[in-house]
C-alpha positions in Angstrom: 102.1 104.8 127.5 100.5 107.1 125.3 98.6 105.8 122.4 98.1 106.9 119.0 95.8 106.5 115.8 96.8 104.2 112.9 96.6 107.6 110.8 99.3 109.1 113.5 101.8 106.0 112.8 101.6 105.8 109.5 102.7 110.1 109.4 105.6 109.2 111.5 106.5 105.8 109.7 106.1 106.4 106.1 103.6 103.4 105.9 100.1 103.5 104.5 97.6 103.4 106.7 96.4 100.2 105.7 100.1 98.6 105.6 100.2 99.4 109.3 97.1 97.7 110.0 98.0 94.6 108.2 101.5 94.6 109.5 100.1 95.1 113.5 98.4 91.8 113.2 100.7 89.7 111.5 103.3 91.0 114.0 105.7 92.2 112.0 105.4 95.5 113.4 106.0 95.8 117.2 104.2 99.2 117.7 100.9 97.7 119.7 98.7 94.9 119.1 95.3 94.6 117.2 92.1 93.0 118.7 89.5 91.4 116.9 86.0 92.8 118.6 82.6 90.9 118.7 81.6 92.6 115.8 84.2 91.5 113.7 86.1 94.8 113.7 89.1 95.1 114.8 90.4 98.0 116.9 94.0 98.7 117.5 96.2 99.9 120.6 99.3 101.6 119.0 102.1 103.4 121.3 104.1 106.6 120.3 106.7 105.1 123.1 106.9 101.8 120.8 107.3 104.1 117.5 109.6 105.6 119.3 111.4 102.2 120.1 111.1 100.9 116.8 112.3 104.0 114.9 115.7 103.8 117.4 116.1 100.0 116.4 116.2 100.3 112.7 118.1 103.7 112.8 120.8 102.1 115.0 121.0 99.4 111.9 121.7 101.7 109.5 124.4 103.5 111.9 125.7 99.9 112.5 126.0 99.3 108.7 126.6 102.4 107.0 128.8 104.5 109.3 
């Protein structure tokens, strides 16, 4: 998989970077998972294949809906 920055997904998605962050650890957004370090930073693994996936899902719901 490849993986991208949180700036890179919010480009593609139209979400602040900050609303990615927060969304990635409350799970709401299935594009990679964040990890809480020893520091108390957290560092995130984001996908382009699961951007990729997600865009799909939520374009296939419009189609389903408005088409």
């Amino acid at each position: 998989m490849t993986r991208i920055t949180v700036e890179e997904a919010s480009k593609q998605l139209g979400i602040p970077k900050n609303g990615i962050r927060i969304m990635v650890q409350r799970g709401l957004l299935p594009i990679g998972d964040a990890v809480v370090l020893t520091n108390k930073r957290t560092t995130y693994y984001l996908f382009q294949e699961l951007i990729d996936k997600y865009i799909d899902e939520k374009l296939s719901i419009i189609k389903h809906w408005y088409l």
